[in-house]
N, C-alpha and C positions, 0 to 999 in steps of 0.2 A: 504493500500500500504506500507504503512510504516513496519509493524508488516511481508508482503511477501518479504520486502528490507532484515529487518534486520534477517531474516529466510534464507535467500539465503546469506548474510554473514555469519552466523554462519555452513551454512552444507557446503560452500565453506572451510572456516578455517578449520573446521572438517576433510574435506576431503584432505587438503595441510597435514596433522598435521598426518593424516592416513596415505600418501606415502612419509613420509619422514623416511628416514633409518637413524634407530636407531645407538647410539652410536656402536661402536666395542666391546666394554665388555657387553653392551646390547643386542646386534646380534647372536655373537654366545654361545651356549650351554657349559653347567657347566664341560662336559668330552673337551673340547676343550683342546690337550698338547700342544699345541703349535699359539701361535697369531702375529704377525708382521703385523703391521698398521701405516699408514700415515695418522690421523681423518680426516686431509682437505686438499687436495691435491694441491689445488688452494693456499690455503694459506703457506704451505712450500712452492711451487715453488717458491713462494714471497721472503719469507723470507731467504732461502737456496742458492736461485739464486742471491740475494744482499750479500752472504757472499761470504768471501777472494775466497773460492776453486771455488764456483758457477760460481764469476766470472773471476776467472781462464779461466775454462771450457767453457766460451763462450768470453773470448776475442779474435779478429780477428786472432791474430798471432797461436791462437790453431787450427784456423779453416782445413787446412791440414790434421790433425791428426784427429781431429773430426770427419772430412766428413768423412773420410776412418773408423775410428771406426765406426761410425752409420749404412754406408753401411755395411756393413761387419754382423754388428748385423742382419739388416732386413733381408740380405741372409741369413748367418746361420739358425739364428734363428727365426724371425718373415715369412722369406720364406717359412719353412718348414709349418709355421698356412697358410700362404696363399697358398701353394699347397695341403693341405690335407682338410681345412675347407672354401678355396674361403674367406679368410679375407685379405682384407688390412689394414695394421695397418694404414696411412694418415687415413681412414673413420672411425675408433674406436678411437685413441688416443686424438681427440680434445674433445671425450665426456665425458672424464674423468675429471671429477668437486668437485665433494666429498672426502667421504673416500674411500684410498683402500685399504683394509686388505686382509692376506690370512691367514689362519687356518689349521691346522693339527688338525682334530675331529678324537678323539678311535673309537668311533661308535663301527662296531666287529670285530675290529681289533685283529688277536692272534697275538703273536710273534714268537709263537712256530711251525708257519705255514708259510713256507717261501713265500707260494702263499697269504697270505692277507698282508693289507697294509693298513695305516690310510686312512679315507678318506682326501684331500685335499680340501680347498675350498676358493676360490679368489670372490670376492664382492667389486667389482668396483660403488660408485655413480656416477651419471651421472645429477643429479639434475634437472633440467630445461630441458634435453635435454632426456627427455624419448620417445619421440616421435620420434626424429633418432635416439635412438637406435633400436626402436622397426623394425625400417626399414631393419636398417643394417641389424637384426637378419633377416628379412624376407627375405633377399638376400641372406645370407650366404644358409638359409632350401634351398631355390629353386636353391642354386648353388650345393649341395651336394645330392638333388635330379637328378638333370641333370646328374651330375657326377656318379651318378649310387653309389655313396657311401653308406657302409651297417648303416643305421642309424635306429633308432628304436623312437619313441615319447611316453612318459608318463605323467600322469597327479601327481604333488606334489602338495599339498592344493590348488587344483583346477585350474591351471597357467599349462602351455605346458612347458616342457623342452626336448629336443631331445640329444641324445647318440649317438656318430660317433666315432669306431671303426677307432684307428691311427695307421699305422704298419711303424715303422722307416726303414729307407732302411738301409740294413747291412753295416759292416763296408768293407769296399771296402779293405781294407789294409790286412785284413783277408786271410790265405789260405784255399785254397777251402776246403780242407778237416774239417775246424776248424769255417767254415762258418756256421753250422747248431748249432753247441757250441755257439758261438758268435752272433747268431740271435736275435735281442733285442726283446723286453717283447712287445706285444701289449698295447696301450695304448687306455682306456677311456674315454673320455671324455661330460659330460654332461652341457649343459648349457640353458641359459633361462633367463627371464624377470620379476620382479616383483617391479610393480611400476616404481621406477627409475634405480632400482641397477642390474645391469647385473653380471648373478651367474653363474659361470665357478665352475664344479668338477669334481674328479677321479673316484667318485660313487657316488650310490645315497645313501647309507649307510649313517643315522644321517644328511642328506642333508636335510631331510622333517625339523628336529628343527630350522634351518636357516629362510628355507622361512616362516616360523610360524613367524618368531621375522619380519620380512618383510611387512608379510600381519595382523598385529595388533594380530598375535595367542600369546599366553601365554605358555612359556615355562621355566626351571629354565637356568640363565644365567650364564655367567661367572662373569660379576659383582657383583653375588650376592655373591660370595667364597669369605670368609675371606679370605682365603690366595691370592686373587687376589684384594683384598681392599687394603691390607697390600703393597705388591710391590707399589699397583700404588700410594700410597702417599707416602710411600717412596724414590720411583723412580721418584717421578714427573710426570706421565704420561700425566695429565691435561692440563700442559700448555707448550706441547713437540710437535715440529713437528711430529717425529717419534717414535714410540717403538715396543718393543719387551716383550714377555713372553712367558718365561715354566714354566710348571707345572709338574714341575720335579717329585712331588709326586707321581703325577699319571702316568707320565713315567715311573717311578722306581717300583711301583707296579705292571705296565704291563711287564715290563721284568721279575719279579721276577716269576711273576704266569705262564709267560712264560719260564721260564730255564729249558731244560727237565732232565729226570735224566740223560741221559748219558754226559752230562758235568758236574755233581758232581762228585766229587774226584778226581777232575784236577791233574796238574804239581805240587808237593809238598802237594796234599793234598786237595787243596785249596777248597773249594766249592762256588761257585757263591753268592747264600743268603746270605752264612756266612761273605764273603769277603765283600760284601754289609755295611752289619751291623756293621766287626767290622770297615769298616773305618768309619762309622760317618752317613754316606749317608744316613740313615733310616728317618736321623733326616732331613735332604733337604727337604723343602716346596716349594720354585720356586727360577727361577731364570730371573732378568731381565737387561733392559736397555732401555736408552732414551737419543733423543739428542734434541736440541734445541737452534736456533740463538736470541741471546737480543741482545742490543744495544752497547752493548762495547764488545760481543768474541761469540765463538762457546762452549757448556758445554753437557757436555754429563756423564750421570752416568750409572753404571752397579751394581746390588746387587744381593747377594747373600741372601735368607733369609734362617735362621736356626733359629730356638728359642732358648731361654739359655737352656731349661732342657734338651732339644736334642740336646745336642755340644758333642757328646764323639766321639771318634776313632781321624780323620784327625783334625775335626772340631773343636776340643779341642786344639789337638798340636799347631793347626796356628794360634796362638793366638797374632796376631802382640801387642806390649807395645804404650800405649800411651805417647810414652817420645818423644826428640827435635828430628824432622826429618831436622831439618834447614840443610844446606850444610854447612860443617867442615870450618874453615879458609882456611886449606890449598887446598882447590878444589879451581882452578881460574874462571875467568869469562869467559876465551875462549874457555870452556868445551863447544862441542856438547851434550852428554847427560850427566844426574849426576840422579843415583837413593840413597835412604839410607833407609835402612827396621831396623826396631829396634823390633828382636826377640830373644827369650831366647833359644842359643844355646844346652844348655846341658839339659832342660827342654823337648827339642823339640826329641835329640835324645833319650833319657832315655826312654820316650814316644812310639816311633819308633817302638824302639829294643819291647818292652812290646806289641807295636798292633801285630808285624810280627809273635812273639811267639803266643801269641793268635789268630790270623788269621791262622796262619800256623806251628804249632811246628818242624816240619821235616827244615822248611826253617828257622825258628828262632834258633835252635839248628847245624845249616849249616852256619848262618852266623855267630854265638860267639864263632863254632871252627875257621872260618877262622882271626877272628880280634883277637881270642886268642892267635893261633899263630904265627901273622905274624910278621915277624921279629927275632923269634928267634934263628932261626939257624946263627945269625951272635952275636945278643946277647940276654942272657937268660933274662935280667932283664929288655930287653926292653916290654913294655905296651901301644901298640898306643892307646887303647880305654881311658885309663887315660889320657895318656899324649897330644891326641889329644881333641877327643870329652868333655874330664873333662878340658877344656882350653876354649873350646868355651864359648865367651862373649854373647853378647844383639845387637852389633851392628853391619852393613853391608852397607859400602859405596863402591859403583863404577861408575865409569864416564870414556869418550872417549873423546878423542881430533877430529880434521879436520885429514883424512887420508894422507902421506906425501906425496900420489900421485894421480893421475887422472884414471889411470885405476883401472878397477873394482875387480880386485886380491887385491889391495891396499884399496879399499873402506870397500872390506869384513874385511881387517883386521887392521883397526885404530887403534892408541897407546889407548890401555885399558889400566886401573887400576882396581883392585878390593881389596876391603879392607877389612880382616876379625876381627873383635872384640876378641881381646882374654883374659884371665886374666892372663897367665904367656906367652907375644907374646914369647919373647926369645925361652921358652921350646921349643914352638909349632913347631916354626921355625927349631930345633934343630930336633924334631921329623919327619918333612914332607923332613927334608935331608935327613938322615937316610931312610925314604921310599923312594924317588929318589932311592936312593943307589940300591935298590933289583928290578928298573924297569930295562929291554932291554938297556935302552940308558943311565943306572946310570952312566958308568964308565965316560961318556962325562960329568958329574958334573963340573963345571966349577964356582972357588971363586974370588971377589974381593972385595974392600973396598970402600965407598964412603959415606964422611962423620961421619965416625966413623961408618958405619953401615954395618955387611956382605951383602954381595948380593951370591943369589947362582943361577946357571944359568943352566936350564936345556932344552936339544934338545928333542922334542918330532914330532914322526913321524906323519905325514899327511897323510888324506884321500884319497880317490881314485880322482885321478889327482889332488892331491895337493902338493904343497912343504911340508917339513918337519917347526916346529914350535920352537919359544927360549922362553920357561918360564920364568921370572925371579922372586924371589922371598928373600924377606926381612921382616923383623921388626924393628916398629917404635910407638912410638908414641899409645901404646898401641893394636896395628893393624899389623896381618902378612899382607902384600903386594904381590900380585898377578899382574906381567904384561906381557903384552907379548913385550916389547918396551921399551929397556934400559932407553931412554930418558925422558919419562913418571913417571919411578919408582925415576929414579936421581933429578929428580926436586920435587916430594914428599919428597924422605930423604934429599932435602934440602930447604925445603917450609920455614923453621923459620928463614932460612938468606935471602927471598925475600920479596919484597915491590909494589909484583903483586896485583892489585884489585881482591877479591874474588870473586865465583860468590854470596855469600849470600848479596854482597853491590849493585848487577846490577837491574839499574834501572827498576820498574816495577814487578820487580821480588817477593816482598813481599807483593803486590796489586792482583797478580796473586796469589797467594798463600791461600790468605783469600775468594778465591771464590771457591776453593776446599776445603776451612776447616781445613787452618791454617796449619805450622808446628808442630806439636806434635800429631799426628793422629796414628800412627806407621809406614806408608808407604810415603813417597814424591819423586815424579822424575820431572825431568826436562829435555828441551829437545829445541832446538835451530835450528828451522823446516828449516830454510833459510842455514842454513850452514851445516844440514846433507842432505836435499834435493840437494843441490846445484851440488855436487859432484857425487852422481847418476845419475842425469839428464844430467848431461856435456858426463858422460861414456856412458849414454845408446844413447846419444844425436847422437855420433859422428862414432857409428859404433860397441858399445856392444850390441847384441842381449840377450833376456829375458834370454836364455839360459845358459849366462856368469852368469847375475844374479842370475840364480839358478841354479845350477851347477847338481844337480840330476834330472834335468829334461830331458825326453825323447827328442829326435832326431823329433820325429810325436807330440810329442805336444809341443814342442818350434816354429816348424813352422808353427802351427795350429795357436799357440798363434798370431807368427810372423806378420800371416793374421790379426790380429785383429789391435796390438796394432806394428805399426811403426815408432819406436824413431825417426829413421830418419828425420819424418817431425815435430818434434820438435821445439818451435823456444829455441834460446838460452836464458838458463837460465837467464839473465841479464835484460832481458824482461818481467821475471815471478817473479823476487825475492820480487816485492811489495805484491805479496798477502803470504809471509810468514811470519811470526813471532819467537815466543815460546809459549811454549805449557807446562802447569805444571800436575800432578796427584799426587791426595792422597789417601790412601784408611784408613781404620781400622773398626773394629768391632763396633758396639752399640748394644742395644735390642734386636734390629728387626734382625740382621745380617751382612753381611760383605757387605759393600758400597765402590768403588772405585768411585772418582772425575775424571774429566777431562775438561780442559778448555785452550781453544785459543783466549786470548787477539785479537781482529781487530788489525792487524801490522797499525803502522805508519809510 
């Protein structure tokens, strides 16, 4: 009895240990371009839903807005699953327990073929709950059989998955004549059971490698790619709520072998492969990101990898310096945001002007007549390419104040600074008048004095429906100045007679800074979530529509939006201000490639 006990534990265990779905880099196959996965779904809810935004997002006072977004969704968009496949999301959504990943697999994907297309494929666990779903799915066959729907069933490694033909209903908005144009694509859809994990895709194209990793088959994964080992330790995948990867290699390869000839010899010359190679791109391995809630903020990284021997074209130029990204003295503490990038100006254009030549000679020999001679017809011995780009310094600060008003014309355009690094600022300064001069609205050049420093003031015309703009522009301090806001630039040219707290002295601020990786990285910004949120929320709160906010957006899709998301039922911000803080980022290059930081201290 004993030896038939522990016989029926062991092909039990065996058997938990067979239907349990495999990691996400276990799962799916080595051509996979694309992965976005949440490992434990259960466990982010946790985790994401005890953070600042999570619970934003479910405090009573959002509830108004909530319920109107979520309905809004299951109409749009989960209605359309439920009028074409008989699903209700209330009888799927509770089963979702596990990982849920989704995948872009090449399979035979061409590019060169406007009719193919990656296969897509979503792998939801359901853990414990395989036995409703099995059900569900049995409801959905026998609702879409009733429904007389054209579906089709096949066998993939010996498991039923069924195929139902979705035809979106046209755009109603459409004229009739532009109707047959504008007829969306049919849509695909295959799905099915295996074990726990309910497998939704666009094809069955490379669909069979999936269920393989599902039902204990052996296939090569994506885990097993160096270059997919490399992101995930570097990116931290492991111990991340959520992530993300491309495998940009093999993206870049499938477009390349897809470029047909008649887009070589583009505009200038150009050829697709070529352009490819000389910016750099050849050398791109993947690219990812991940986020992740701890105990004291929200962190989230995104990398780039490239290897060192493969850094040429772009990849080389962007070579941020590992010097002090700290915030200057004179940036104060009531700065909404402050970024400061420490790159080698005349390194980076020298570089440039040399890729564009070699990318494109017709265009590199078009842009060194124009910087040759611009300017001379006023004076011969002017030379902006010296006298500008041979100025440019290492360094680049810019920061925004609180905008001086509540509407949303006002928000877009907050007192900026922007600060350029130069080695003779004076020259530079002297040189970027002088260009003023030969624009449309040079003759409105406008000078005064402040501080012992010129200011030169220039009106620049605005976009379709917008006001006209005031540059102002000075040097200081080793730095041309860039603002669009008198007041701004006035209190820089006179930071060294104020006894304002900097932001480099605000509390928290250099604790935050060490969880991204320190001041001297080459990239740092900052950013004051509670006081630029604040003022969006108030505009959009009180009667700004999305469309204010984004000013090129369509008439049909602001009020598309409108349907979704209404500020109106906002509550006021004053209500929401506790789950904001500040928020820091750094980035710069190592080894492996280019890593930005990001992290939101828990406000207190």
């Amino acid at each position: 009895m004993k030896l038939f006990r522990h016989l029926s534990v062991g092909l039990l265990a065996a058997g938990l240990l067979h239907a349990a779905v495999p990691p996400p880099a276990q799962l799916f196959p080595q051509d996979t371009l694309l992965l976005a996965t949440v490992p434990d779904w259960t466990a982010a809810q946790g985790s994401l839903g005890s953070a600042p935004l999570g619970q934003l997002w479910a405090d009573p006072a959002m509830r108004p807005f909530r319920d109107k977004f979520e309905a809004q969704f299951r109409e749009k968009f989960l209605g359309t699953l439920e009028k074409d496949l008989g699903i209700k999301s209330q009888d799927f959504l509770p089963l979702f327990q596990g990982q849920i990943s989704f995948g872009a697999l090449k399979a035979d994907w061409k590019p060169s073929d406007e009719d193919s297309n990656p296969t897509f494929v979503v792998v939801v666990d359901t853990r414990d709950k395989s036995d409703q779903l099995k059900t569900r799915l049995a409801e959905v066959r026998q609702k879409l059989t009733e429904a007389k729907k054209p579906i089709r069933t096949e066998k993939i490694r010996d498991l039923e998955f069924t195929t139902v033909v979705i035809e979106p209903p046209p755009d109603s908005s459409a004229e009739p004549d532009e109707a047959d144009d504008q007829k969306p694509d049919k849509l695909e859809l295959t799905f099915g059971q295996a074990d726990s994990a309910l497998v939704v895709a666009t094809s069955t194209a490379g669909l069979d490698r999936v269920v393989a990793r599902l039902t204990g088959g052996s296939v090569p994964v994506l885990g097993e790619s160096t270059d997919f080992q490399t992101a995930e330790t570097a990116a931290g995948f492991r111990d991340s709520a959520a992530y993300v990867y491309l495998q940009a290699s093999g993206l870049l390869e499938a477009l390349k072998a897809g470029t047909s000839e008649v887009e070589a010899g583009g505009m200038f010359g150009i050829e697709p492969k070529q352009a490819i190679a000389g910016l750099g791109l050849d050398g791109l391995r993947s690219i990812a990101g991940s986020i992740r809630q701890t105990s004291s903020g929200l962190a989230g990284r995104t990398l780039i990898v490239v290897p060192e021997t493969k850094r040429v074209g772009l990849m080389k130029l962007i070579r941020f310096e590992a010097k002090d990204t700290a915030p200057p003295a004179f940036v104060p503490a009531d700065v909404v945001k402050f970024q400061r990038v420490r790159i080698n100006g005349q390194q980076v254009w020298t570089g440039l002007e040399s890729l564009v030549q070699q990318i494109s000679p017709q265009l590199g020999g078009l842009l060194n007549m124009s910087l040759g001679s611009l300017g001379k017809d006023k004076d011969p011995n002017f030379d902006f390419r010296k006298q500008f780009f041979g100025n440019l310094g290492d360094d680049y600060v810019s920061f925004e104040k609180s905008a001086r008003g509540k509407t949303l014309a006002e928000l877009e355009n907050r007192p900026s600074l922007s600060l350029l690094g130069a080695v003779n600022a004076n020259e530079m300064l002297s040189t970027l008048r002088m260009l003023a001069g030969l624009l449309p609205s040079g003759d409105d050049l406008k000078e005064r004095e402040v501080s012992g420093k010129k200011i030169f003031s220039l009106t620049l015309p605005g976009g379709p429906n917008q006001a006209t703009r005031v540059m102002e522009i000075a040097a200081s301090g080793g730095y041309v100045a860039f603002a669009n806001d008198a007041a701004i630039l006035e209190e820089f040219l006179r930071s060294g007679e104020t006894t304002a707290r900097p932001l480099k002295d605000l509390p928290g601020l250099s604790e935050a800074a060490q969880e991204v990786g320190g001041l001297s990285t080459g990239i740092f910004g900052y950013e004051n979530q509670r006081e630029s949120v604040q003022a969006t929320w108030e505009a959009l709160r009180t009667g700004g529509g999305i469309d204010k906010l984004i000013p090129t957006m369509s008439k049909k899709a602001a009020d598309d939006a409108g349907e979704w998301l209404d500020f109106s039922l906002l509550p006021p911000f004053e209500q929401m201000a506790k789950y904001f803080g500040i928020s820091v980022t750094a980035g710069g290059w190592d080894s492996t490639g280019f890593q930005l930081r990001t992290y939101a201290p828990t406000p207190k």
